[in-house]
ZATI-592468 format. One line per 2 residues: number of its first residue (from 1); their letters; for each residue x, y, z of C-alpha. Coordinates in Angstrom, 2 decimals. Layout:
N
NUM	A	X:Y:Z  ...
***
This chain:
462
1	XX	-13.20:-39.03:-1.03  -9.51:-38.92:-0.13
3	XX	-8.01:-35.48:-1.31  -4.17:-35.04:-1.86
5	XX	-4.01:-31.88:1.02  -6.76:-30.04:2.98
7	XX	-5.73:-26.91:1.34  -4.89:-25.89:-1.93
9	XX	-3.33:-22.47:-2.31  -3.15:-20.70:-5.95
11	XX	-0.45:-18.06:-5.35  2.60:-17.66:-2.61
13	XX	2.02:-14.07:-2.06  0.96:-12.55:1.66
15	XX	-2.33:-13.97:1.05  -0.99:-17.06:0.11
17	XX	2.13:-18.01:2.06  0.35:-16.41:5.56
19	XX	-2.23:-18.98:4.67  -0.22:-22.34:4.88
21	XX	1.56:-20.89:7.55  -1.77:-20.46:9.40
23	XX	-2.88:-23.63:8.18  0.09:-25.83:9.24
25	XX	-0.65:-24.11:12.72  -4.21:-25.30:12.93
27	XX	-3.15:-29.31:12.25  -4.22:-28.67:8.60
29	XX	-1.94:-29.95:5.47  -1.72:-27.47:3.05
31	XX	-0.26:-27.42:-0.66  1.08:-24.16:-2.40
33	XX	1.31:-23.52:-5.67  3.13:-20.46:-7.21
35	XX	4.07:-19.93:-10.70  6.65:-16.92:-9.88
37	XX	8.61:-16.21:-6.98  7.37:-16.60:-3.13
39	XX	6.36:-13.46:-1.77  4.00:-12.06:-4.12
41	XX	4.19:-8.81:-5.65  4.66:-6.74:-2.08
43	XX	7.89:-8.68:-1.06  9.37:-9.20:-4.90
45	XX	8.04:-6.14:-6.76  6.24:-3.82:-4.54
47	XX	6.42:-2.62:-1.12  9.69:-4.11:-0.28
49	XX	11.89:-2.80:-2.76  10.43:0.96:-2.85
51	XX	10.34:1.14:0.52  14.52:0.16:0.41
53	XX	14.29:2.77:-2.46  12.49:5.24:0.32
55	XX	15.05:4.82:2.64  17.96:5.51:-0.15
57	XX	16.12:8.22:-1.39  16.19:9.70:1.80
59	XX	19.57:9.16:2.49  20.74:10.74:0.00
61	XX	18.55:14.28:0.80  19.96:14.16:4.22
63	XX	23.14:14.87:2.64  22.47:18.18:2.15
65	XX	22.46:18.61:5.60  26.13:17.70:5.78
67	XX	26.66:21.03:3.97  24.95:22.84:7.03
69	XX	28.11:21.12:9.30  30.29:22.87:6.63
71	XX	30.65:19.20:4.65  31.61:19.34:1.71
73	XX	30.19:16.37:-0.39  31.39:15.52:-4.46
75	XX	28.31:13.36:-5.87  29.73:13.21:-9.33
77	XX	30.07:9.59:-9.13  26.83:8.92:-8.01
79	XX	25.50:5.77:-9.43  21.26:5.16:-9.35
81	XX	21.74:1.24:-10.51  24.13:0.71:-7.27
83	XX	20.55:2.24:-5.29  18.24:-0.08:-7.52
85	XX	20.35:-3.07:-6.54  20.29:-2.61:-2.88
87	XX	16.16:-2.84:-3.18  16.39:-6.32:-5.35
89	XX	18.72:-7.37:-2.33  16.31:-6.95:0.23
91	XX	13.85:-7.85:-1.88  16.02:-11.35:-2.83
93	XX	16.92:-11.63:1.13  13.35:-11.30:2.46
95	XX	12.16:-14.08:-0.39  14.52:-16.52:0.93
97	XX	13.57:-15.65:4.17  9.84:-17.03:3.18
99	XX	10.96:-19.69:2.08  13.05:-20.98:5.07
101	XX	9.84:-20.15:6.91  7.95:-22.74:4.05
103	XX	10.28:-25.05:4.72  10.49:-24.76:8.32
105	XX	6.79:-25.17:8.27  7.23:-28.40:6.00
107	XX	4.78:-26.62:3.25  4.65:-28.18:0.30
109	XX	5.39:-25.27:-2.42  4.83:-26.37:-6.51
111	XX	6.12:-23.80:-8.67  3.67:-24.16:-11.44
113	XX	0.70:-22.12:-12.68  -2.94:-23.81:-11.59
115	XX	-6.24:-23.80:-13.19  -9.40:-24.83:-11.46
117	XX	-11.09:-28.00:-12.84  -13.44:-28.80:-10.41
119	XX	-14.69:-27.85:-6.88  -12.11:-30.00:-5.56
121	XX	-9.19:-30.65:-8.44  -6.59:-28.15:-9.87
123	XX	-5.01:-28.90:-13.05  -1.04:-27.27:-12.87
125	XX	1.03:-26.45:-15.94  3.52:-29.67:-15.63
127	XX	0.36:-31.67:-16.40  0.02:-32.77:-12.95
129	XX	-3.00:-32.57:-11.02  -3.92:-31.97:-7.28
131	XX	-6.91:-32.40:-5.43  -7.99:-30.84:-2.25
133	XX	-10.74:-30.84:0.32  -10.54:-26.82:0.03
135	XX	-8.90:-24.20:-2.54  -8.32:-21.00:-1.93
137	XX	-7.16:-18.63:-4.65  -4.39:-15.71:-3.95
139	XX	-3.33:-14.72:-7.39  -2.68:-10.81:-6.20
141	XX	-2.86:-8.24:-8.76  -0.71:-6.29:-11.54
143	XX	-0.61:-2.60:-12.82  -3.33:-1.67:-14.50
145	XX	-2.54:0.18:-18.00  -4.44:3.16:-19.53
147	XX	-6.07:2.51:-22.48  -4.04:3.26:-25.85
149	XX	-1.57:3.64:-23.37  0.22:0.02:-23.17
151	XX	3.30:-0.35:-21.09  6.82:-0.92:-22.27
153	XX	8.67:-0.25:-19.50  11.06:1.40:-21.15
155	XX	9.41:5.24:-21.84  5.60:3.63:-20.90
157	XX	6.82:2.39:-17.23  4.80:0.88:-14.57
159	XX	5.13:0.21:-11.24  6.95:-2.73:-11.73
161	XX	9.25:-0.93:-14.35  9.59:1.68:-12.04
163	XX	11.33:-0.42:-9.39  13.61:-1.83:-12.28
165	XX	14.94:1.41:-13.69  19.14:1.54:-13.37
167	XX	19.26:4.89:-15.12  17.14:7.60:-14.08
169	XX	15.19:10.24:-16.54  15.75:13.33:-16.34
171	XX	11.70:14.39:-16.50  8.91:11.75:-15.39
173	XX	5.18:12.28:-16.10  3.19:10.10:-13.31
175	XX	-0.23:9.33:-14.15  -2.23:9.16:-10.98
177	XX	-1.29:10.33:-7.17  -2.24:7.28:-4.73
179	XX	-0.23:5.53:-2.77  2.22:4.03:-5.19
181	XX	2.31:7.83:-7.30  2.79:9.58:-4.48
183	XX	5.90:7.53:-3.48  7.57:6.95:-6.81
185	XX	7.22:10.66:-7.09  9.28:11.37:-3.60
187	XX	11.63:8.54:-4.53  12.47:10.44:-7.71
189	XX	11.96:13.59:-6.92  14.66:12.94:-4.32
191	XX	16.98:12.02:-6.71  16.48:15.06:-8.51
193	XX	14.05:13.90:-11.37  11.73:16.47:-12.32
195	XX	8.46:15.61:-11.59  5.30:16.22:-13.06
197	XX	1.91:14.82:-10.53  -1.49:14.54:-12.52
199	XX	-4.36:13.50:-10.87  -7.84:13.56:-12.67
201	XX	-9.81:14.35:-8.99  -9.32:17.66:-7.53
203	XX	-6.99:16.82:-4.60  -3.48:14.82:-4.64
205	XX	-4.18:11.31:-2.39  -7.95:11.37:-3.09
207	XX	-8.84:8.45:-0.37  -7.31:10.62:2.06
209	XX	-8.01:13.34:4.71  -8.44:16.65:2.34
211	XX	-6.80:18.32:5.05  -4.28:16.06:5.10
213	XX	-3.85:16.07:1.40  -3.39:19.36:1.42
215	XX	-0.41:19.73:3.85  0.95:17.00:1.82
217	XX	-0.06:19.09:-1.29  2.28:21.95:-0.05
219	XX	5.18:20.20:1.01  5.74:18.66:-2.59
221	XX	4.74:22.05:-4.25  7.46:23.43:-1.70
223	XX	10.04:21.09:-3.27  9.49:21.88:-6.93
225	XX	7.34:18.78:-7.77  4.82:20.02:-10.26
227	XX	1.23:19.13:-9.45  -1.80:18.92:-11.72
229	XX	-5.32:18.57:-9.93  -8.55:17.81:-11.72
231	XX	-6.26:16.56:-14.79  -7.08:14.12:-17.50
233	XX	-4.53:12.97:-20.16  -5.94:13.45:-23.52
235	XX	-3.00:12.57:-25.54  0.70:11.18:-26.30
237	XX	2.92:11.71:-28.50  6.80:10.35:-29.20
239	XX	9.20:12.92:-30.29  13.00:12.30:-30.82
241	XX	13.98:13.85:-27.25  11.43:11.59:-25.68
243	XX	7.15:12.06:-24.89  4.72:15.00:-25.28
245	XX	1.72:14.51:-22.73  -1.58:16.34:-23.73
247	XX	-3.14:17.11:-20.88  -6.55:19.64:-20.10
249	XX	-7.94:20.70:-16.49  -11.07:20.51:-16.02
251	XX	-11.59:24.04:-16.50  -10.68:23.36:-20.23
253	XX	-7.02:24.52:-19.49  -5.13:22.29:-21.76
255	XX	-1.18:21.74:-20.97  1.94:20.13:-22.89
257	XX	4.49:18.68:-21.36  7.69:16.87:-22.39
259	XX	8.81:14.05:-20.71  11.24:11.08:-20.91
261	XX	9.61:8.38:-19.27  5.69:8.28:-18.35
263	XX	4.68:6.12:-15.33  0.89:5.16:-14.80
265	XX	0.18:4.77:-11.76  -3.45:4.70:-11.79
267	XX	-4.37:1.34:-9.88  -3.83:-2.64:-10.23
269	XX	-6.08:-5.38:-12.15  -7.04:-8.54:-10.18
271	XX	-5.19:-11.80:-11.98  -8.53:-13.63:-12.35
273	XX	-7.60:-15.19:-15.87  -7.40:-18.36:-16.91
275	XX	-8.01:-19.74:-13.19  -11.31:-21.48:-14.27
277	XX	-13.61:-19.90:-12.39  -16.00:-19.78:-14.86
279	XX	-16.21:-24.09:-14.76  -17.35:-23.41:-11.42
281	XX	-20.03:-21.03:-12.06  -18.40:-17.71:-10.40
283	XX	-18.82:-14.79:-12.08  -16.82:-11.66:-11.30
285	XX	-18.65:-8.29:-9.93  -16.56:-5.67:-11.25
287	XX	-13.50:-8.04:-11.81  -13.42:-9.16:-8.51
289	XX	-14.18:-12.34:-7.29  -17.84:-12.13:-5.02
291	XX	-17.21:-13.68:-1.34  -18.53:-13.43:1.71
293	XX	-17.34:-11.85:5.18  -14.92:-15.01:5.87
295	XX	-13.98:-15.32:2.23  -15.84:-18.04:0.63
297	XX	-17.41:-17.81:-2.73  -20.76:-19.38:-3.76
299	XX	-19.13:-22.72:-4.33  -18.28:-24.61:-1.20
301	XX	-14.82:-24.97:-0.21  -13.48:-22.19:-2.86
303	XX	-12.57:-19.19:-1.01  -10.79:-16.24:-2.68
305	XX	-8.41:-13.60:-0.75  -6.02:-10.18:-1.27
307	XX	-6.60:-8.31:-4.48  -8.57:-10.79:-6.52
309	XX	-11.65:-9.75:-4.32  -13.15:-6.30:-3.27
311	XX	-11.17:-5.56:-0.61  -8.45:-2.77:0.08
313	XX	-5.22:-4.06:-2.04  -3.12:-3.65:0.67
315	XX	-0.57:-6.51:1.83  -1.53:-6.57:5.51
317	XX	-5.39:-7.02:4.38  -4.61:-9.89:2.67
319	XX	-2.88:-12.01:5.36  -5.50:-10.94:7.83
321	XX	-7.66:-12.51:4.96  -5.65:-15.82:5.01
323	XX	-5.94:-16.31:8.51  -9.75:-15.65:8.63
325	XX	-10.32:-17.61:5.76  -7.65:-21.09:7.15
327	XX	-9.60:-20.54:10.41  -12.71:-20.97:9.07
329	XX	-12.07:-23.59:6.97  -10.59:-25.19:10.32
331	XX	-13.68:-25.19:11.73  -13.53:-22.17:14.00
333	XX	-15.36:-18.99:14.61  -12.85:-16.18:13.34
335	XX	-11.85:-14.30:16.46  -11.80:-10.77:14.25
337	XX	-13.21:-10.40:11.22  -12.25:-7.68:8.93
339	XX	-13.60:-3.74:9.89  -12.87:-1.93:7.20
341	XX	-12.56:1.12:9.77  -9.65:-0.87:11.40
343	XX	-7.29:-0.73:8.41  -4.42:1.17:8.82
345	XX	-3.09:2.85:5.52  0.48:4.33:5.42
347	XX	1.92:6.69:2.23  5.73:6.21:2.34
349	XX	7.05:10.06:1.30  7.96:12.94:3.12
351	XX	6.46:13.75:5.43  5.14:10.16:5.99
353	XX	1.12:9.69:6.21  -0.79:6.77:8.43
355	XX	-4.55:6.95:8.88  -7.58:5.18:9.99
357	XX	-11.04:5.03:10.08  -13.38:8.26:8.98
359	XX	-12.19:11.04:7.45  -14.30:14.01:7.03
361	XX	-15.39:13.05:3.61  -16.48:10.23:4.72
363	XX	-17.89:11.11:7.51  -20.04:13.38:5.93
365	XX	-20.90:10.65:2.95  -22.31:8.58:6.04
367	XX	-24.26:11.28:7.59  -22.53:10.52:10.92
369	XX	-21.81:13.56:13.57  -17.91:14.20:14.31
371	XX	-16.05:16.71:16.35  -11.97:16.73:15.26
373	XX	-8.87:17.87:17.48  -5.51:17.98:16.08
375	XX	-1.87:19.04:17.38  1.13:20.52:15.40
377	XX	4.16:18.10:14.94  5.92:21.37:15.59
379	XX	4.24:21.45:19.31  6.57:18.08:20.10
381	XX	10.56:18.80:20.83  11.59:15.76:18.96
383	XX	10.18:16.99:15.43  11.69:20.13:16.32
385	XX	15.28:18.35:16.78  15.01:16.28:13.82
387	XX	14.65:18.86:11.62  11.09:17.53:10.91
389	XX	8.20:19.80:11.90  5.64:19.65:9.92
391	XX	2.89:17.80:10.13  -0.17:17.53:12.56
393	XX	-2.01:14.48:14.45  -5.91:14.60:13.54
395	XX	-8.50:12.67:15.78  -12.05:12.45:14.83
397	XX	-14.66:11.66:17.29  -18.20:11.64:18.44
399	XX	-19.58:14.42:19.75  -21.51:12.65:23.08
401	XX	-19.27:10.13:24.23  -15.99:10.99:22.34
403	XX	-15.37:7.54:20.53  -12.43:7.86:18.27
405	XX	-13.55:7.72:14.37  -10.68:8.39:12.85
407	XX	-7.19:9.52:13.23  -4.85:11.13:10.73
409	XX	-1.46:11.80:10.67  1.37:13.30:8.53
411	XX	4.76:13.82:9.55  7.43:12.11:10.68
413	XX	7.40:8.31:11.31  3.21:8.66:10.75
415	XX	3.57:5.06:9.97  4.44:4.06:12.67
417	XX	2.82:6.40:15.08  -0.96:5.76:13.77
419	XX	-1.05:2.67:15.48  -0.95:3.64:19.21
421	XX	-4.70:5.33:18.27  -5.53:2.48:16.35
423	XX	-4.95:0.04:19.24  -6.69:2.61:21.36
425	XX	-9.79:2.13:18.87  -9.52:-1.50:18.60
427	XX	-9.16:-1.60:22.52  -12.24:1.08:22.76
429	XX	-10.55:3.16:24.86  -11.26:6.98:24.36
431	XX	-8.90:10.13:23.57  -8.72:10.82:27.24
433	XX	-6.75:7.37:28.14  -4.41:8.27:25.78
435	XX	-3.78:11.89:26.47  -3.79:10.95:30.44
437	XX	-0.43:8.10:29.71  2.51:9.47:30.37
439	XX	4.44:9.62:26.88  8.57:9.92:27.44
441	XX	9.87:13.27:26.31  11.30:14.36:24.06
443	XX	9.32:11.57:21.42  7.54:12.32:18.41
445	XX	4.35:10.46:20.31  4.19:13.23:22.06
447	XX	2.14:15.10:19.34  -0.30:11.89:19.45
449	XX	-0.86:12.60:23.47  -1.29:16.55:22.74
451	XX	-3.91:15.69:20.26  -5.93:13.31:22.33
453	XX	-5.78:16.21:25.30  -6.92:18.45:22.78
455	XX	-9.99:17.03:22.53  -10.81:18.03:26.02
457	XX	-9.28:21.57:24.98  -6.25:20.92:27.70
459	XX	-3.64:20.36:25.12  -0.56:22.12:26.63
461	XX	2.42:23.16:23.83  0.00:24.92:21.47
***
């Protein structure tokens, strides 16, 4: 049968796009279809923009610091819409960006919506159809809303209608304290919004290291961000100055507060509907599409990627995704398939978080041995100079022949930092090799070598 591409791609996010990319590189032809804007939801309404957001948030903090040099700085005229503008133009600019790279790649690229009519054949919404030897669907995800609790991005906000705001409220209720809580409430918090945290678990990040969680815990307690633990939200109510939240603690506590805006931020929903699936014979496990470890489902030549399947809905997990999946369906043995203990996972606030691997928790959930070692940010010059100092590097490791488990960091430019211990991981080298490298001074890696030679007990600025 002749088949109008080898690959058909449902959705042009970094599942999607990294996919034809991949594909064009392997000799294969692929189509994409995408019924929004290239990019997804990270590069158009996600990641991108808050992290511009971030950076203006933090910015604008810093200019408190200009008071220390005897500065003296008149913010009357501050504008929030001028900040929310600058993160749709880098969002806009890295779009088209993906797009040159489309066309550079001489990718095809529908905009349509696509449902599945056959094993082979997708049916778009011009009418048109496609067939292709392969289909892969990359539909991403979208905020998912609390029940009797619908959004209207206007008082109910999420995610999405977070990133749109142009006038800021003066009180903000955020339901939930992942990732995306946690940095909506630095962005705003920044910005002087007054900030009230709830999180139904007993600890603030709950994926993360509780000891980490904890610094981070303090930090935003120490800048008058109001956190509830072990927190469930019983009821709402609209009065004329804006929302009542009923909340009650687990210890039967229950607490009011008034609000202007309420933002859930309590996870995403896979976009799974009205793709057809069901013609095929998939059924979802937990709303997620079922595949296997190089992403096909139990139909031949229908592979699934990113947030529609049971993965870690996380941008840089879905490309790796795409280019398993395109190199499998090119015939070849993926070089690296996904670990989940390889992921690296980075909270955008202050101070900044990056982490891999085991944390105590789970650690202890997997009945596996550990030893830890960590070092002070405030043992390193550089955080010392920046203002920056707290914070610590975390290692976990075996007890007999020191493999790293785990690392965990918070302070500043964790994001980035995480990785040199990841790469040692990957590259199975063992605390030792890195504490032994000679790091320049003064650098905030620094802390990253102390920790490693504190396994051995020989760290030296602590």
């Amino acid at each position: 049968m002749a088949f109008d591409c080898d690959i058909v791609i449902i959705g042009a996010g970094p599942g999607g796009y990294v996919a034809a990319i991949r594909a064009v590189q392997l000799g294969l032809k692929p189509i994409l279809i995408e019924r929004s804007r290239v990019g997804g939801v990270c590069l158009n309404i996600g990641c991108i923009p808050s992290k511009s957001l971030v950076h203006q948030a933090e910015i604008y903090s810093s200019s408190k610091a200009l008071t220390d040099m005897g500065i003296s700085i008149d913010n009357s005229a501050f504008d929030y819409s001028k900040v929310q503008r600058k993160s749709r133009l880098s969002a806009d600019k890295l779009s088209k960006g993906v797009e040159y790279l489309l066309k550079k790649n001489k990718i095809e690229l529908i905009k349509a919506e696509a449902t599945m009519e056959s094993q082979n054949r997708v049916l778009l919404s011009n009418g048109n159809k496609i067939t292709g030897k392969n289909i892969l669907i990359a539909t991403g995800s979208r905020p998912r809303a609390l029940p009797g609790l619908s959004f209207d991005e206007k008082r109910i906000i999420s995610s999405t209608g977070a990133l749109m705001l142009k006038k800021l409220p003066k009180r903000m209720l955020i339901l939930g304290s992942g990732a995306v809580g946690i940095e909506f409430g630095h962005i705003f918090s920044s910005f002087n919004v007054e900030i009230h945290l709830v999180e139904m678990l007993s600890r603030i990040l709950p994926i993360e290291d509780e000891e980490i969680s904890s610094i981070l815990h303090k930090s935003f307690s120490k800048r008058g961000i109001n956190i509830y633990t072990s927190t469930v939200a019983k009821s709402f109510e609209t009065v004329s100055k804006g929302l009542v939240a009923h909340l009650k603690q687990t210890s039967g506590k229950p607490i009011q507060i008034e609000v202007d805006q309420i933002l859930v931020a309590i996870g995403r929903t896979p976009n799974t509907e009205n793709l057809g699936i069901e013609n095929l014979g998939i059924t979802l496990e937990k709303g997620f599409i079922p595949v296997n470890s190089c992403y096909q489902t139990k139909v031949p030549g229908i592979y699934a990627i990113g947030d529609v399947i049971n993965s870690p809905q996380l941008a840089h997990v879905a490309s790796k995704e795409a280019e398993i999946s395109i190199e499998h369906m090119a015939g070849l043995k993926p070089k690296d398939l996904l670990n989940i203990d390889l992921i690296p996972s980075v909270v955008y606030c202050e101070p900044q978080i990056g982490s891999f691997g085991l944390s105590e928790d789970r650690a202890n959930e997997r009945g596996i041995a550990f030893e830890k070692a960590s070092f002070p940010f405030r043992g390193a010059g550089k955080s010392v100079t920046i203002e920056q100092p707290d914070g610590i590097v975390k290692v976990l490791y075996s007890p007999g022949t020191k493999e790293i488990l785990g690392a965990h960091i918070i302070g500043a430019e964790s994001t980035e930092l995480i990785h040199e211990i990841l790469l040692a991981k990957k590259s199975e080298l063992l605390p030792e090799d890195i504490g032994n490298m000679i790091h320049a001074h003064p650098t905030l890696s620094e802390a990253v070598m102390e920790a490693m030679r504190a396994v051995d007990k020989r760290a030296i600025h602590i």
